[in-house]
C-alpha positions as CSV (number, residue, x, y, z in Angstrom):
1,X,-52.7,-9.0,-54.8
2,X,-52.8,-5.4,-55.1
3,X,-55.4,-5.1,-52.8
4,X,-54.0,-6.8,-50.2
5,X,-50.9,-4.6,-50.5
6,X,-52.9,-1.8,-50.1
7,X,-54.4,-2.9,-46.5
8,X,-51.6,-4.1,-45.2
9,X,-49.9,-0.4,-45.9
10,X,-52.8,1.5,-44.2
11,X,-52.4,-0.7,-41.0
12,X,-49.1,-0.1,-40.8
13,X,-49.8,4.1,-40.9
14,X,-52.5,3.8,-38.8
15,X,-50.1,1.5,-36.1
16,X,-47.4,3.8,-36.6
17,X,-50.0,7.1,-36.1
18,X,-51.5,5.5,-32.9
19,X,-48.4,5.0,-31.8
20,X,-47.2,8.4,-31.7
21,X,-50.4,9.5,-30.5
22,X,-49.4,7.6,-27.2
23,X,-46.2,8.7,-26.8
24,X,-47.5,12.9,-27.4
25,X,-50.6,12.1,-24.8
26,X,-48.3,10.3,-22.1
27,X,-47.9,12.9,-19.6
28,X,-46.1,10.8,-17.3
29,X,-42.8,9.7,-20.0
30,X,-42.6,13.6,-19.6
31,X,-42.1,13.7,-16.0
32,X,-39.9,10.9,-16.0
33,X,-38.0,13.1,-18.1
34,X,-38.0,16.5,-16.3
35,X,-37.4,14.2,-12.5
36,X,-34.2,13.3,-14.2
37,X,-31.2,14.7,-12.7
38,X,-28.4,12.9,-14.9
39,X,-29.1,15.7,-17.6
40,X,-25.8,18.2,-18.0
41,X,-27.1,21.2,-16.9
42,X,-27.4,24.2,-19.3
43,X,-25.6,27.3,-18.8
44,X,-27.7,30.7,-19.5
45,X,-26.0,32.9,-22.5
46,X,-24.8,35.9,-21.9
47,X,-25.7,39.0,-23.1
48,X,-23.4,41.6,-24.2
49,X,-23.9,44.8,-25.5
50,X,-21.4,45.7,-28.0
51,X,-22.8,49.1,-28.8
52,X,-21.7,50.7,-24.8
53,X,-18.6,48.4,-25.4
54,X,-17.7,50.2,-28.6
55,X,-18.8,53.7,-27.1
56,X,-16.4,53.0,-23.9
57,X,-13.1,52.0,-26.1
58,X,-13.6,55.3,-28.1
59,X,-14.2,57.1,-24.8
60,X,-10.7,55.2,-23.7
61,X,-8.9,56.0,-26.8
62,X,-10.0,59.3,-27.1
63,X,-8.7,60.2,-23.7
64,X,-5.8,58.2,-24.2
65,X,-4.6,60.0,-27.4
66,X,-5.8,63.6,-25.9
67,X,-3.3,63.1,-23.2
68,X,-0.6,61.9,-25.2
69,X,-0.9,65.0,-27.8
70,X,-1.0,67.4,-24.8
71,X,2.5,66.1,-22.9
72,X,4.5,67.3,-26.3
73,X,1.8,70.0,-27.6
74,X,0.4,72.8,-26.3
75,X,-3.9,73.0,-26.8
76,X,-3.3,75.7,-28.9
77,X,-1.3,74.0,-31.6
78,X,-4.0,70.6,-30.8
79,X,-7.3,73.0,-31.2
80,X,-6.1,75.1,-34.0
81,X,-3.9,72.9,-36.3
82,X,-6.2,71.1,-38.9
83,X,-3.0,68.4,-39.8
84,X,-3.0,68.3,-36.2
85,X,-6.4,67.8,-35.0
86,X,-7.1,65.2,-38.2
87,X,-4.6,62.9,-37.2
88,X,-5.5,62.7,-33.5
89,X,-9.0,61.6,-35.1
90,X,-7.2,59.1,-36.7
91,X,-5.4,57.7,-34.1
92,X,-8.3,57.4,-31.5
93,X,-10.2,55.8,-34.2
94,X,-7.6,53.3,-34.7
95,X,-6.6,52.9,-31.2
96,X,-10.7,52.4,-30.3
97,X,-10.7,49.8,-33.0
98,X,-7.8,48.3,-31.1
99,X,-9.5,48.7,-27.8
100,X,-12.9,47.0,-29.1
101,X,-11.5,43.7,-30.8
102,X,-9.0,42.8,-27.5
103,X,-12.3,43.7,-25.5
104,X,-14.7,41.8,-27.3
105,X,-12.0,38.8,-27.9
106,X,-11.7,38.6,-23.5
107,X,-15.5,37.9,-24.0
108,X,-15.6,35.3,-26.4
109,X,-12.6,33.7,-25.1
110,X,-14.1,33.9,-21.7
111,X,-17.4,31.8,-23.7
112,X,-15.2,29.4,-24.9
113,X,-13.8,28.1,-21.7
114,X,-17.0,28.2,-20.0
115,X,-18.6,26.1,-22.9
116,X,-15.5,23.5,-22.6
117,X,-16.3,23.3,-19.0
118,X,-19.8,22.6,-19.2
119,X,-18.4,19.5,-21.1
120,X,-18.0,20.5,-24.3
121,X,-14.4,18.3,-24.5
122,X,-14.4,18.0,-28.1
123,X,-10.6,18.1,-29.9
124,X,-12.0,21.0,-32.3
125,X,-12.9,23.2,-28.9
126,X,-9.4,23.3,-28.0
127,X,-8.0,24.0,-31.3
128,X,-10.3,27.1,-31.3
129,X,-9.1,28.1,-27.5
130,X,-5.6,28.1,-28.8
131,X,-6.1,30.1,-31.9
132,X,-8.3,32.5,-29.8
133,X,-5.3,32.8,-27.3
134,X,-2.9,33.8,-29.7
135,X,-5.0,36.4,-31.9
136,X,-5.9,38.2,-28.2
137,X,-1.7,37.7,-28.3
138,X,-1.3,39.7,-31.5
139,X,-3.9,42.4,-30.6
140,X,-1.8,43.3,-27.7
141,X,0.6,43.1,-29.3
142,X,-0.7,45.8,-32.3
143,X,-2.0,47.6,-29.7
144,X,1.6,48.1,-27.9
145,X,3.3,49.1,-31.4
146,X,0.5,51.4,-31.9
147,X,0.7,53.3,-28.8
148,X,4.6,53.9,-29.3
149,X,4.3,54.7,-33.2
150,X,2.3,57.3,-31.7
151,X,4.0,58.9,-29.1
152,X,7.0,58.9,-31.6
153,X,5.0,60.7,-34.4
154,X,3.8,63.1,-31.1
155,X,7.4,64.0,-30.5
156,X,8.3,64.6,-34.1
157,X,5.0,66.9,-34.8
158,X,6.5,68.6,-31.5
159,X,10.2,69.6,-33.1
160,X,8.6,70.5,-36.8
161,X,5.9,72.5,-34.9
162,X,9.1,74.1,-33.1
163,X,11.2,74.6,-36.2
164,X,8.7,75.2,-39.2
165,X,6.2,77.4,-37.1
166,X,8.5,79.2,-35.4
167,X,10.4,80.3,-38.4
168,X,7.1,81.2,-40.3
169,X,6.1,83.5,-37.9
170,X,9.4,85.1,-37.4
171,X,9.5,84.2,-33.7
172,X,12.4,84.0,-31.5
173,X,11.7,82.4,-28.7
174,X,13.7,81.7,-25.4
175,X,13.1,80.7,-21.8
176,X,14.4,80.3,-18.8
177,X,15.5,77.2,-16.9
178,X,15.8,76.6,-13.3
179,X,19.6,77.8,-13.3
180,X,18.6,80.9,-15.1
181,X,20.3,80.1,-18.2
182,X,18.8,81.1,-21.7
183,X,17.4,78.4,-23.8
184,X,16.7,78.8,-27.4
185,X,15.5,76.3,-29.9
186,X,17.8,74.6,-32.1
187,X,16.7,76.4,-35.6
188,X,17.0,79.7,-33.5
189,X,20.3,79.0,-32.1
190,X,21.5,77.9,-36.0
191,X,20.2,81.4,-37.2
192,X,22.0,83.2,-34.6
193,X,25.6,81.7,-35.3
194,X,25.1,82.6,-39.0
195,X,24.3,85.9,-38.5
196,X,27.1,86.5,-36.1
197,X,29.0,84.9,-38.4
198,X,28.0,87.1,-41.8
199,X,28.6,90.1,-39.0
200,X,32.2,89.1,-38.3
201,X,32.8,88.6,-42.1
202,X,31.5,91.7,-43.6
203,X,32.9,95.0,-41.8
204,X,36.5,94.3,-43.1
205,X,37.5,93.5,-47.0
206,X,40.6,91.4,-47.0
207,X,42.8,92.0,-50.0
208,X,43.9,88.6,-51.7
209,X,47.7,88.1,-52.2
210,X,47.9,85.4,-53.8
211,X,47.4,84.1,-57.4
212,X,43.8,83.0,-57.6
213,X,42.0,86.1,-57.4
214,X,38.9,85.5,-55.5
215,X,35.5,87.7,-56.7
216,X,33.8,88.2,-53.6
217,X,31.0,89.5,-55.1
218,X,29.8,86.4,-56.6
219,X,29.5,84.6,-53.5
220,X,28.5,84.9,-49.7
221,X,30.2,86.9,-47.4
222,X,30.4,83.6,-45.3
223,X,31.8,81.3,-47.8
224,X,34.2,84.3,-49.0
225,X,35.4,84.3,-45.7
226,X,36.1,80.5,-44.9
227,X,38.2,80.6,-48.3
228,X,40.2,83.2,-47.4
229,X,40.8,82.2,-43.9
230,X,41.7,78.7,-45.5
231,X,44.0,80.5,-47.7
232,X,45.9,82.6,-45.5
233,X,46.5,79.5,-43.4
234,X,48.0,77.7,-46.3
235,X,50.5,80.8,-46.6
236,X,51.7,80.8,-43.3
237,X,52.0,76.9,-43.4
238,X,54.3,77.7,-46.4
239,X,56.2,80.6,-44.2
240,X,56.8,78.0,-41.3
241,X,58.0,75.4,-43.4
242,X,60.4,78.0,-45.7
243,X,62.1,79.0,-42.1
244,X,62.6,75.4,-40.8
245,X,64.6,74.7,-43.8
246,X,66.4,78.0,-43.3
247,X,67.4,77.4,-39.7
């Protein structure tokens, strides 16, 4: 009984091996095959070079920043500033980051819809196109916000440059507009007024007449001054009212 089993086993494998011998050494199923024009036809992939596409979004950022940085700065401040010149790095390597995913997004999104046309129809493609579509969405997006964060934190680096700068070095600087007129910066402008003011305040000692004595030597000449002005126009407040009631 076993013996039979046996034979009949090894027929079937040699059946099966003949078989499949046929089918390898039939040359003509394979041109019936390749004659066939019912086949989808298979779209060639695309290459893409991501290392030029990552060297030509830091090339774009880099130019991008540079230019921004030089509209509120001069290229002395950008060349010679360490602060300065390490957060412009910082920004065109954020801003190429940027550059390289929205880039490299158009590509695969473009991949995607060329795959669905070729007949790829499936439910799951277009769930992917529409999740593609709206992380290209928040890219721009990020990329928008980015570029405005940093022209703001240009334009503040440009007035503490102005201020902090300017008063370590002791400068006073002015220029000349169109009209002629002087125009000094606003720290400059502040330092003038309180010098004029401690000038105006000084030459003449005022003698206090009234009950609170006031030691001028313990405080500024300029707040000295504002109290006694305050003072003396509380006194003739007092006179004015006295000669109403009179009259």
């Amino acid at each position: 009984m076993s013996f039979n089993k046996k034979n009949t086993g090894k027929k079937i494998r040699e059946e099966l091996d003949d078989t499949l011998n046929d089918l390898l050494s039939d040359n003509q199923l394979l041109n019936d095959i390749s004659d066939n024009n019912n086949l989808p036809k298979v779209n060639p992939v695309e290459q893409h070079d991501y290392v030029a596409l990552k060297s030509t979004a830091s090339e774009r950022a880099k130019k991008t920043i540079t230019s921004l940085m030089k509209f509120y700065l001069t290229e002395d401040i950008i060349n010679n500033d360490e602060y300065i010149q390490a957060k412009k790095k910082i920004d065109e390597m954020t801003l190429s980051s940027l550059i390289f995913q929205l880039e490299a997004g158009e590509k695969a999104l473009v991949t995607l819809m060329r795959t669905i046309d070729g007949g790829e129809l499936s439910p799951r493609m277009f769930e992917v196109l529409a999740t593609l579509q709206k992380s290209m969405l928040d890219i721009i997006k990020s990329q928008t916000m980015y570029l405005m964060a940093a022209e703001e934190g240009a334009k503040k680096l440009s007035r503490d440059v102005e201020v902090y700068k300017g008063l370590k070095r002791g400068n006073t600087t002015q220029s000349l507009n169109p009209a002629g007129n002087v125009n000094m910066g606003t720290k400059t402008l502040m330092q003038s007024i309180q010098e004029e003011i401690k000038s105006e305040a000084t030459p003449t000692p005022i003698v206090n007449t009234t009950s609170n004595p006031i030691k001028l030597d313990e405080m500024s000449d300029v707040l000295a001054a504002e109290i006694i002005i305050e003072q003396l126009d509380e006194e003739d407040e007092e006179l004015n009212n006295i000669e109403n009631d009179e009259d």
